[in-house]
N, C-alpha and C positions, 0 to 999 in steps of 0.2 A: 351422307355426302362424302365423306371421307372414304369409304369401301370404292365409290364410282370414280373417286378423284385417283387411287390406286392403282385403278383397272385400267384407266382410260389410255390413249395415247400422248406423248408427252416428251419436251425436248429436255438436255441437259438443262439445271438449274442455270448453268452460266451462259450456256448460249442462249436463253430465256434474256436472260440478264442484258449482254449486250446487243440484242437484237431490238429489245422493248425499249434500252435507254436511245440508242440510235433510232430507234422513230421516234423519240420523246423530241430528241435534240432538232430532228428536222421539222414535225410539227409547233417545237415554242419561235424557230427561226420563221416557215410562212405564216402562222398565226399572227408573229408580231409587223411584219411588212403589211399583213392584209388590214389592220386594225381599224376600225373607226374614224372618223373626228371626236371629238372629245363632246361628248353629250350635255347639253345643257334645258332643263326641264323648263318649257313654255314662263313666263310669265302666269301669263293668263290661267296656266292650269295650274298652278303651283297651291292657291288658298281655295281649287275645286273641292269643295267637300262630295262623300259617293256613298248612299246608304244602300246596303246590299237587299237585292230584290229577293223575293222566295223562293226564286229557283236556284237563283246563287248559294242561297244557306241551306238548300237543301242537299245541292251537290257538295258542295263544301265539308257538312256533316258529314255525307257518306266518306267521304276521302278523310277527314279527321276519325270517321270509329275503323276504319280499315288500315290505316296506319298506324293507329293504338294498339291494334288485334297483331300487326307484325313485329313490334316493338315489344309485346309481350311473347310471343314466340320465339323470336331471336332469343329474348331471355330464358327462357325457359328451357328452350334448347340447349343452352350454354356457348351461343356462337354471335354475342351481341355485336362481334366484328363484322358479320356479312348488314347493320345497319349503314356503312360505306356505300353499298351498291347504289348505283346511280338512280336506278329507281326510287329509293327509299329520299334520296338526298331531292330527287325532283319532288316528290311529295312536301315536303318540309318548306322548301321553296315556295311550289305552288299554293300550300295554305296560306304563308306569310303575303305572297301577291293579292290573292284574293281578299284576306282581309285586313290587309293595314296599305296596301300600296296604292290606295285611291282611283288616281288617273292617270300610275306611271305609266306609259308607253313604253320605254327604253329597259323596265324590269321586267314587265311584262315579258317580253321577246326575248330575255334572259332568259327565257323558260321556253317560251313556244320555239323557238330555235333549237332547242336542248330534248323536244319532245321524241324526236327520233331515238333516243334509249330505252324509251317505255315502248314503243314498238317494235324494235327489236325483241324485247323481253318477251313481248304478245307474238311475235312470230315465231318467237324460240322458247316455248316453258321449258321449267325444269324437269329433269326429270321424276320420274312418281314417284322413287324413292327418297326424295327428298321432302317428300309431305309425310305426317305422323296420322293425321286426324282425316277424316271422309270430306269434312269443309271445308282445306287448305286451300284446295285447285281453284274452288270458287271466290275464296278469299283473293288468290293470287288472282284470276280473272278479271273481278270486280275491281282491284285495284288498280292496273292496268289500262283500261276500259275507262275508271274514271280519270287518269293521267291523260289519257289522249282525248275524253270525250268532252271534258272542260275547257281543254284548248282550244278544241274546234266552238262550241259554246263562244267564244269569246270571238272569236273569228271572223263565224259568220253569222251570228243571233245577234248576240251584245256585243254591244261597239265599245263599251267602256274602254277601254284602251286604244282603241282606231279611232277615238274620236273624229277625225279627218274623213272618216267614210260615214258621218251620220249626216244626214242631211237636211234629218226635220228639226234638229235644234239651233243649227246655224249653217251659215255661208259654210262651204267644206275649205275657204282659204284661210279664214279664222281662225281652223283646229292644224293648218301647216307644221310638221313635227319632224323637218328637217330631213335627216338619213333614213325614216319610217314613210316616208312617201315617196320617196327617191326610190327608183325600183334598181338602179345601178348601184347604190347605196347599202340598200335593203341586203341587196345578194350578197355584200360584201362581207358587210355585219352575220348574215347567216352563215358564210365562210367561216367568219373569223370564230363564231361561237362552236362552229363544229369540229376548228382546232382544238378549241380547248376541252371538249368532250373525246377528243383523240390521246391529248399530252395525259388528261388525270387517267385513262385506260393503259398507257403503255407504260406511265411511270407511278404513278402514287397504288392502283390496283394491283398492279403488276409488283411492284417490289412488297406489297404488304402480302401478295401470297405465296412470293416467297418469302417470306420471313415466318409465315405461318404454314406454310405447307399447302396452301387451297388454291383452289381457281374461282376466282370471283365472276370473268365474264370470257369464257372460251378461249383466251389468250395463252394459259398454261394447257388445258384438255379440249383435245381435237372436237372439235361439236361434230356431230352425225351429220355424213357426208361431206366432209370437209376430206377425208381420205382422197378424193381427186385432187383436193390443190396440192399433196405430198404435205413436205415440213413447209410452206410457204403458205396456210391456212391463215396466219394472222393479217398476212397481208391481204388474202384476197377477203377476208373478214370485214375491215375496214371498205374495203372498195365495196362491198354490197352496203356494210351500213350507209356509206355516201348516197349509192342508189337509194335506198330506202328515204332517207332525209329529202334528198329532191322530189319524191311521190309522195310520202305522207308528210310533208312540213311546207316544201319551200312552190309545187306546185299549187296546192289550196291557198299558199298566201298568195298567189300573181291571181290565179281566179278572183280571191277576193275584190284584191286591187283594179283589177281591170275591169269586173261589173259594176263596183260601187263608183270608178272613175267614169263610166260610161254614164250612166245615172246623175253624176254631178255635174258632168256635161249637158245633158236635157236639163237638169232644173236651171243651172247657169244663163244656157239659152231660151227657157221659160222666162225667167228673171227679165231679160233682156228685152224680151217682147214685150214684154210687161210694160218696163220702162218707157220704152221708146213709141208704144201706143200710147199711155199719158202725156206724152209731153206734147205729140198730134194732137192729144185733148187740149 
């Protein structure tokens, strides 16, 4: 890692420096104007108890022995610093979501909003020299694959967290969860969390590799074919990760939304016919 981080193309450490902190500064200022309302967890869902299904523990497994398997690698390597990488930290996340975070919705999203970094990773591996063993790539794959293949899992299979698009276990106004049905809302919150997947990249990544000499995520070493945008690679880096976010994050969640709301529509107006044929009776 260190031989390719040598070779590669690369700005002064200090113009690194004030470049990354000057975008840090502009994304904590729109991050903070874009922010939220302030989240408050249902009533109603708050003493939901949620026993995890066999597919969930099975996915779950896979993503707990493959994050064990990189955790001992980073060690063994002697580089337990690259466990920072946003991948590694969405892993840890996403275990804790899955199994202690019940029916949050608002953590959930903490994560599925934040998935655009593992896909990035999947559109961009490392390169080969940075694997030791014939296994890594597929280690690295597998892990990846299951970061984003969990999220969609929750998405569009299990509602557990959308409770509000399930329909056969109640009225969909019942499961009402505020800024998460709010598609104005929604966008907003997905904004605000892609701020903050911006600030830890240009300031906390960014200063720990230079402190240590690395590049954690393309921000110090030119990635392959970035030589078109000159020295102005980080920024148009960003502007594709945002693409990227809109197609793999924030367009599957309006799909979701808009067929399970179409759907809650018909059964609503099922409902209704219902009704108002018994009361004829």
């Amino acid at each position: 890692m260190a031989q390719l981080f040598e070779t590669c193309f690369r700005m002064d450490p200090g113009f690194d420096f004030v470049l990354m902190t000057s975008g840090g500064i502009v994304a904590s200022i729109v991050t903070y104007y874009i922010r939220p309302d302030p989240f408050k967890k249902p009533e109603r869902l708050k003493n939901k108890q949620y026993k995890l299904t066999l597919v969930e523990w099975l996915l779950i497994s896979a993503l707990i022995i493959v994050t064990l398997t990189n955790i001992v690698l980073r060690f063994i390597k002697g580089v337990p610093y690259w466990l920072v990488q946003p991948c590694h930290l969405a892993s840890f996340l996403l275990i804790y979501v899955v199994i202690f975070a019940e029916h949050d919705t608002n953590l959930f999203h903490y994560y599925y909003y934040s998935v655009w970094m593992p896909v990035i990773g999947l559109l961009s591996p490392p390169n080969a020299s940075w694997f030791t063993w014939w296994w890594e790539p597929h280690n690295f794959y597998v892990h990846h694959l299951l970061l984003l293949g969990i999220a969609y899992y929750y998405l569009f299979i299990n509602h557990r967290f959308h409770p509000h698009l399930d329909t056969a276990s109640a009225p969909p106004a019942h499961y009402m969860v505020d800024h998460i049905t709010d598609a104005s809302r929604r966008f907003k919150f997905f904004n605000h969390l892609f701020g903050y997947g911006v600030i830890y990249h240009t300031t906390f990544l960014t200063y720990l590799g230079l402190w240590l000499d690395e590049d954690f995520d393309a921000m110090r070493c030119r990635f392959g074919g970035g030589e078109i945008f000159g020295i102005h690679w980080r920024e148009a880096l960003m502007v594709l990760c945002y693409i990227a976010s809109i197609i793999f994050v924030w367009i599957p969640d309006v799909i979701v939304h808009r067929t399970f709301k179409a759907k809650n529509k018909q059964l609503a107006n099922k409902h209704q016919d219902s009704r108002s044929y018994q009361k004829m009776k």
